[in-house]
Every structure is written in C-alpha cells, then in structure tokens.
N, CA, C and O atoms as a DFTB+ gen file, in Angstrom:
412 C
 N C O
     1  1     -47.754     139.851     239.650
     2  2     -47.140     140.483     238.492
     3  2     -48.130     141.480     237.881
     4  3     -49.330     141.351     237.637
     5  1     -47.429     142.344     237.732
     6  2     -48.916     143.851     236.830
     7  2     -48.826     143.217     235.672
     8  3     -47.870     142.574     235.238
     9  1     -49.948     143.440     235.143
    10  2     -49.706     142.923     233.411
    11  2     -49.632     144.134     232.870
    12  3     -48.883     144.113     231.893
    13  1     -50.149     145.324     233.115
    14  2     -49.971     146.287     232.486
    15  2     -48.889     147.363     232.276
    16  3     -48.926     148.494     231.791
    17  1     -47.683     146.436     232.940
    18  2     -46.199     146.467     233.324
    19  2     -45.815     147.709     231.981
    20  3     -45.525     148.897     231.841
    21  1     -46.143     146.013     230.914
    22  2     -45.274     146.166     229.782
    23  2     -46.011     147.006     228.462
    24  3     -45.446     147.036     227.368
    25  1     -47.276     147.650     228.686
    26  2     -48.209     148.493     227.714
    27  2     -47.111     149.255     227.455
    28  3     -46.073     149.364     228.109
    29  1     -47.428     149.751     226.479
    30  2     -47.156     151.113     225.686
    31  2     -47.650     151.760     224.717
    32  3     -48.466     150.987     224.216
    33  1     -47.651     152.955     224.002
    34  2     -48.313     153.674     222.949
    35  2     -47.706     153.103     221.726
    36  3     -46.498     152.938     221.559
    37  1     -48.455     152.872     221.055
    38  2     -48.623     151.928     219.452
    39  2     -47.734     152.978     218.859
    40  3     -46.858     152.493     218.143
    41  1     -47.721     153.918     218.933
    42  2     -47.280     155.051     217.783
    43  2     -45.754     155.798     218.113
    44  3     -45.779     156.328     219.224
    45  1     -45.020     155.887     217.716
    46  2     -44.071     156.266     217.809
    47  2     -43.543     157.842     217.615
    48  3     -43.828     158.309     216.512
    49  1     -42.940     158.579     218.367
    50  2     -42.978     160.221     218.023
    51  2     -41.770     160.091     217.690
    52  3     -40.943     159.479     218.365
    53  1     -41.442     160.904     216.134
    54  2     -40.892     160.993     215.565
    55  2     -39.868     162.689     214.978
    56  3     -38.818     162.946     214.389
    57  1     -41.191     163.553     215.708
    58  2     -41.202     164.650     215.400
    59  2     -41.809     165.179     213.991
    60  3     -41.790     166.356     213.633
    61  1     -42.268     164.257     213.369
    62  2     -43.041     164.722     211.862
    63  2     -44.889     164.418     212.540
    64  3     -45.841     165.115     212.190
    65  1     -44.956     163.596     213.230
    66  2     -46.063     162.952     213.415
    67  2     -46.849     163.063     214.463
    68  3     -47.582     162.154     214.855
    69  1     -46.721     164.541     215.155
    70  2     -47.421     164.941     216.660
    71  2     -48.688     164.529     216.692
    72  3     -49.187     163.803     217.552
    73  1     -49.320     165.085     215.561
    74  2     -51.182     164.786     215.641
    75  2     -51.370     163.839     216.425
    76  3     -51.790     163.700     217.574
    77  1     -50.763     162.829     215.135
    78  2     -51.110     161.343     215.249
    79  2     -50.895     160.262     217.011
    80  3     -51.566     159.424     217.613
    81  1     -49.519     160.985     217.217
    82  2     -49.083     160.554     218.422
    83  2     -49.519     161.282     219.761
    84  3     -49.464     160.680     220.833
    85  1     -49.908     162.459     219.678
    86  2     -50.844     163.129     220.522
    87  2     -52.135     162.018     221.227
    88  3     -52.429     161.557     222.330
    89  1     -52.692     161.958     219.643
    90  2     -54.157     161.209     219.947
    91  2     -53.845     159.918     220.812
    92  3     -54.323     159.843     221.943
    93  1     -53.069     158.923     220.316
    94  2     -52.758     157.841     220.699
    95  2     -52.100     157.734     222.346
    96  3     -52.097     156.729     223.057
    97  1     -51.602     158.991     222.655
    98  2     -51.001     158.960     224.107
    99  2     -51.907     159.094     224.702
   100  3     -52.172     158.378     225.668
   101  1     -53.024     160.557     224.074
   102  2     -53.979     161.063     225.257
   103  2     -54.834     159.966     225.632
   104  3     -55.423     159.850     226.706
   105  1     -54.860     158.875     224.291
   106  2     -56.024     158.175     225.233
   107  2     -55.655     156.788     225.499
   108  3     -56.385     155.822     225.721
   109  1     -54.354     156.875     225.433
   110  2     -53.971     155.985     226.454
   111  2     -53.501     156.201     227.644
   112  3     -53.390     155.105     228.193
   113  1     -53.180     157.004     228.299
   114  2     -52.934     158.276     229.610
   115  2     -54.884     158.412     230.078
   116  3     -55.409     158.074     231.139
   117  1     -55.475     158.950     228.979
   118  2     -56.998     158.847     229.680
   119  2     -57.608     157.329     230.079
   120  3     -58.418     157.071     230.970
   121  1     -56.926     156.362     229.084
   122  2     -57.157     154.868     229.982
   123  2     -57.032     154.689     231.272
   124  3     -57.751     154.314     232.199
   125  1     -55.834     155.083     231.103
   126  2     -55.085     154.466     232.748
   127  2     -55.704     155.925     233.800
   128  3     -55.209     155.869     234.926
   129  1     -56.508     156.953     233.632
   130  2     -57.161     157.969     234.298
   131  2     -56.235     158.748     235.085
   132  3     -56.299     159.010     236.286
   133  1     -55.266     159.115     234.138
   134  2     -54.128     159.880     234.627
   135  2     -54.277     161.011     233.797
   136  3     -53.183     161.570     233.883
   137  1     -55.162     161.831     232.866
   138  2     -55.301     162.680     231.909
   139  2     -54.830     164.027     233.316
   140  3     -53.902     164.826     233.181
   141  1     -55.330     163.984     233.994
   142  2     -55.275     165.435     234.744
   143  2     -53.863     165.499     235.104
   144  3     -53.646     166.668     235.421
   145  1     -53.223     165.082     235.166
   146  2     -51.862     165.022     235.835
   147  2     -50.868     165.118     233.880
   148  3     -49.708     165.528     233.861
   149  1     -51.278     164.869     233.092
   150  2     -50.617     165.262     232.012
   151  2     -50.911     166.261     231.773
   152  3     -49.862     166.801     231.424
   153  1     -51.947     167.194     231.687
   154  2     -52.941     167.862     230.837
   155  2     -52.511     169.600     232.665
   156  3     -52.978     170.735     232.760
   157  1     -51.805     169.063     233.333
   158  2     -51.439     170.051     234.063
   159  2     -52.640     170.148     235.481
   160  3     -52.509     170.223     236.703
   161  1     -53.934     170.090     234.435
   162  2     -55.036     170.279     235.649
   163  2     -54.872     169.717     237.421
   164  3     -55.101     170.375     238.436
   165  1     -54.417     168.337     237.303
   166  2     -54.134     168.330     238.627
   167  2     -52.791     168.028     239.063
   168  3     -52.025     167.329     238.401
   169  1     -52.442     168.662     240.410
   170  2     -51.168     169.636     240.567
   171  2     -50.956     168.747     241.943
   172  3     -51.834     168.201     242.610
   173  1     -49.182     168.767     242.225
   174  2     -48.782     168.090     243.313
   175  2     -49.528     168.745     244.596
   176  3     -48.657     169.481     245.058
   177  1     -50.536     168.853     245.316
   178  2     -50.544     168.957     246.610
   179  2     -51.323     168.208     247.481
   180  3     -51.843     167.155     247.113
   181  1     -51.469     168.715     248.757
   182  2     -52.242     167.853     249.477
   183  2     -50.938     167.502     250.979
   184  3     -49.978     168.184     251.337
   185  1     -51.499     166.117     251.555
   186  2     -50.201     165.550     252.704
   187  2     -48.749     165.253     251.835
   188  3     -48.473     165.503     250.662
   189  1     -48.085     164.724     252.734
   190  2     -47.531     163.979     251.923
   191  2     -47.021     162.612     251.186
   192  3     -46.058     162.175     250.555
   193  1     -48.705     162.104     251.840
   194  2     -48.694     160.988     251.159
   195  2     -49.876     161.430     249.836
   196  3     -49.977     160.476     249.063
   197  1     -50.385     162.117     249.596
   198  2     -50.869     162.635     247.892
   199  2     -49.922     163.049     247.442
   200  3     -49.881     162.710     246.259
   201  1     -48.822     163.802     247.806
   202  2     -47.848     164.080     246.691
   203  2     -46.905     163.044     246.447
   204  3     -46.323     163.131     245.365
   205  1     -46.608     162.087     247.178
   206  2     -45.954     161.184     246.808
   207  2     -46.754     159.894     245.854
   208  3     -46.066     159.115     245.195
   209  1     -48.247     159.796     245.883
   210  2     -48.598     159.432     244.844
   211  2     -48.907     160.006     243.798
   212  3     -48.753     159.364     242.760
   213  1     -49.370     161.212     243.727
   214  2     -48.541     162.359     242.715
   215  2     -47.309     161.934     241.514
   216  3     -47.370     161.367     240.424
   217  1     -46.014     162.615     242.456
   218  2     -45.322     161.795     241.944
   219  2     -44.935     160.552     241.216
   220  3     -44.272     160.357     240.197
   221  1     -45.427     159.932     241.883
   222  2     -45.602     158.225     241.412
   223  2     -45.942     158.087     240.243
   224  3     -45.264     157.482     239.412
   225  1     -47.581     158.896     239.908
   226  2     -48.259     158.879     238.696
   227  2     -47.328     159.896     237.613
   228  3     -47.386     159.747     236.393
   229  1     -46.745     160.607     238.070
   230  2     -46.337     161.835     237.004
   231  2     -45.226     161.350     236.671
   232  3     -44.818     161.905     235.651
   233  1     -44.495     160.518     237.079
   234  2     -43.412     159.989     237.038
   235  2     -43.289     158.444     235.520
   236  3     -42.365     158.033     234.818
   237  1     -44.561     158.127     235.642
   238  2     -44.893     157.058     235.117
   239  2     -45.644     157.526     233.937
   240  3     -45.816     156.745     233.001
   241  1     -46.109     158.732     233.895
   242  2     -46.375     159.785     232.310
   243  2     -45.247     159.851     231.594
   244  3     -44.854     159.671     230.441
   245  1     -44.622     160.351     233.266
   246  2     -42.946     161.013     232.260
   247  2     -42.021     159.610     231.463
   248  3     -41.498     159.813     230.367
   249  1     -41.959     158.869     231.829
   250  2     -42.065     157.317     231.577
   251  2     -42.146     156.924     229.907
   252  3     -41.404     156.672     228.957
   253  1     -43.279     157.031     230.179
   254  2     -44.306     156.470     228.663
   255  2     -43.970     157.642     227.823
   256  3     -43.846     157.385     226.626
   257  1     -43.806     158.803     228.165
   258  2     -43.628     159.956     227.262
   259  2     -42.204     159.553     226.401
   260  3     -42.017     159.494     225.186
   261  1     -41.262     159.295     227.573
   262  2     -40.043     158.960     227.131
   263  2     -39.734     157.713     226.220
   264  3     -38.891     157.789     225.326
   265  1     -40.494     156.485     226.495
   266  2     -40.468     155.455     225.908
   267  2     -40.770     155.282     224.501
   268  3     -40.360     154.398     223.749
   269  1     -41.965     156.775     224.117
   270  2     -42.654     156.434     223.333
   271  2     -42.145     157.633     222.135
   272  3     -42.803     157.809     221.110
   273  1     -40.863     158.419     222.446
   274  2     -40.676     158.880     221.410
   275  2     -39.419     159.149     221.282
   276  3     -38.997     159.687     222.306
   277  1     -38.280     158.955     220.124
   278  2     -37.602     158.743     219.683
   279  2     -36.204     159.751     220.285
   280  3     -36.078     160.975     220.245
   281  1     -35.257     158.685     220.837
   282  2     -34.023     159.643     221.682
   283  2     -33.245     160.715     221.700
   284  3     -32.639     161.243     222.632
   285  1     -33.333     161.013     220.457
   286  2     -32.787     162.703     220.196
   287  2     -33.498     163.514     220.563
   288  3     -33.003     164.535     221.040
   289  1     -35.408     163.321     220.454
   290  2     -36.242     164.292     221.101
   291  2     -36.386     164.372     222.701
   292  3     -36.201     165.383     223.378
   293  1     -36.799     162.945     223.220
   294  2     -36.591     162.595     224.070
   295  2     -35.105     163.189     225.132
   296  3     -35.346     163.566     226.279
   297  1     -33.715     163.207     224.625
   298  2     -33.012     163.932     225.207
   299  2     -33.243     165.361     225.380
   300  3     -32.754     165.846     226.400
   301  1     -33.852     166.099     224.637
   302  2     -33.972     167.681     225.006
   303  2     -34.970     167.669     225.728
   304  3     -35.642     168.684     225.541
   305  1     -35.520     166.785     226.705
   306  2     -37.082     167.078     227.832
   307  2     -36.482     167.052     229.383
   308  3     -37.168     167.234     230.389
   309  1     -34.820     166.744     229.355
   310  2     -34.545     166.178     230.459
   311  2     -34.614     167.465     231.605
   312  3     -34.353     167.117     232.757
   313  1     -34.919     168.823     231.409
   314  2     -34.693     169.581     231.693
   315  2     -36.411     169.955     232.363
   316  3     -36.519     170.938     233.096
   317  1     -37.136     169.459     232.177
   318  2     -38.404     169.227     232.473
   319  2     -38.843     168.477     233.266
   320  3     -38.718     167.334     232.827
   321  1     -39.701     168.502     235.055
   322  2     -39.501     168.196     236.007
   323  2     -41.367     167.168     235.848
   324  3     -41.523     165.997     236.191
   325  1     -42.275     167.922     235.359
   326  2     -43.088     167.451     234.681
   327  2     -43.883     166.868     234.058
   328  3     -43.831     167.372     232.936
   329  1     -44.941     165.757     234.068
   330  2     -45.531     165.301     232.524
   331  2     -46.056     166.911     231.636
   332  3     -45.765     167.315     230.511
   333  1     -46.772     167.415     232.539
   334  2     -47.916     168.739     232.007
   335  2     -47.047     169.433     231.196
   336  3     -47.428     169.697     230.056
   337  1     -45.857     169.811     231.592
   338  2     -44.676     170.388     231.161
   339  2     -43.818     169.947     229.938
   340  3     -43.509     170.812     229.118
   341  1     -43.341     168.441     229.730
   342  2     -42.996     168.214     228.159
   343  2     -44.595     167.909     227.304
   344  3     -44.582     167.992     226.076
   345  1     -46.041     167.530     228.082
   346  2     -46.703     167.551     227.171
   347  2     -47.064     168.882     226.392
   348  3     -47.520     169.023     225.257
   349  1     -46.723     169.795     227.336
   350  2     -47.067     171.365     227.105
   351  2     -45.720     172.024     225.328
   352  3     -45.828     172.411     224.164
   353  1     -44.777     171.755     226.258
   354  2     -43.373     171.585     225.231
   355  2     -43.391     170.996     224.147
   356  3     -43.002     171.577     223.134
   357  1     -43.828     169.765     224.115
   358  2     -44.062     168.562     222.569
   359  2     -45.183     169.683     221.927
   360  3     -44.901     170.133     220.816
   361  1     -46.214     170.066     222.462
   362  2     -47.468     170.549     221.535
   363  2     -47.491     172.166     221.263
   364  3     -48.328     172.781     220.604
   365  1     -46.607     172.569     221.792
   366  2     -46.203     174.000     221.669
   367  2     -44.920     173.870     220.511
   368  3     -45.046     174.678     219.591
   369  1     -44.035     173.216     220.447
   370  2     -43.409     172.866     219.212
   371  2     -43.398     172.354     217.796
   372  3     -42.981     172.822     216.737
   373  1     -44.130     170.985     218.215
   374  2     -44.499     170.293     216.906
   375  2     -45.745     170.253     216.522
   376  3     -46.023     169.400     215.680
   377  1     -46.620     170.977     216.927
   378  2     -47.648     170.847     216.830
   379  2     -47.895     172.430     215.922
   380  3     -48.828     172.361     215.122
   381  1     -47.272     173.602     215.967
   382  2     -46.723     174.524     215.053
   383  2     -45.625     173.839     213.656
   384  3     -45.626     174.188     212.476
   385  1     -45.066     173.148     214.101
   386  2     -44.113     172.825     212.617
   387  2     -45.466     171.941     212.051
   388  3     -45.558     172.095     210.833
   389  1     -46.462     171.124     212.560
   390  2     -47.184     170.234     211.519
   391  2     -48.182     171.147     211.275
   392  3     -48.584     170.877     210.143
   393  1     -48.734     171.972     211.660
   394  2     -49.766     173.211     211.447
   395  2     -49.422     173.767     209.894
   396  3     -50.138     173.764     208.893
   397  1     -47.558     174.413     210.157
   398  2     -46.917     174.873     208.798
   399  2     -46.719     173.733     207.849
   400  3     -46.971     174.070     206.692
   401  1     -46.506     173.023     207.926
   402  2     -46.603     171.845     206.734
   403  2     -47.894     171.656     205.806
   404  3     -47.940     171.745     204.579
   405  1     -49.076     171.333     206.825
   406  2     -50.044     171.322     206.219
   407  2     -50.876     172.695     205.117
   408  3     -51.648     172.562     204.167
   409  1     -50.251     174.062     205.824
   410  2     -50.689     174.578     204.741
   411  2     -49.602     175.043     203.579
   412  3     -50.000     175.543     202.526
C-alpha cells in the first residue's frame, strides 16, 4: 500500500489566496522532486519509456493541482494538457488580481 496515496496540500485555492497556496504546493511538488516537471523546466522526451514516466509524474501534478483547488476554478484548466501549463495559467492570473488588491 503507498502511504503517500492519500497526501495532499493543506491549503486550499480559492482564487483570493494564490500566494499562500502557491507556496504550499511548490513545496510540496518540491517534496515529492517533481518541481521540474511543474515549473515547465523538464519536458516530455527521451524513449518511450521516459515519456511515459513523464506522463505518469505530470499527470499526478495535474492531480494534486486539481484536488487542491476549488471546482469552478478547477473546471476552466480542463483545456490544459500540462502541469507547467495550469501552473503557468493559475500565476499569470491570480497572481495579478492579488498583486492589485494589495496595492
């Protein structure tokens, strides 16, 4: 049995609260040493047994991304093939609306 089945990010995305939920994903994504595969840097290639663990891993970003933030946002990512890609999307969006708030 994995125990680390059932982890998830403490923090919940809400869409008011990117900072906060940013921090809490990246370093739980940098736990599990999957940061390059969110963060875009490393990219499907290789045989095709690296891209199918590729996949595997990006799949399991896209995962936790989904789990961890709230279903109305979560429905507008479906269009995104991606982790690098809705993490790129979440911080290119809300990460401008909490920028304008704060000042």
């Amino acid at each position: 049995m994995d125990i680390n089945k059932h982890e998830s990010v403490s923090v919940k995305f809400n869409g008011r609260n990117h900072a906060l939920w940013e921090f809490h994903f990246q370093i739980f994504v940098e736990g599990k040493g999957l940061f390059a595969i969110l963060d875009g840097s490393q990219k499907e290639t290789g045989n095709d047994e690296e891209k199918r663990t590729w996949r595997t891993k990006n799949a399991q970003i896209v995962t936790w991304i989904l789990n961890s933030i709230k279903p109305d946002i979560a429905l507008s990512l479906r269009y995104f093939k991606t982790a690098a890609e809705i993490w790129k999307h979440l911080g290119g969006i809300y990460s401008q609306v909490n920028q304008s708030r704060h000042f």
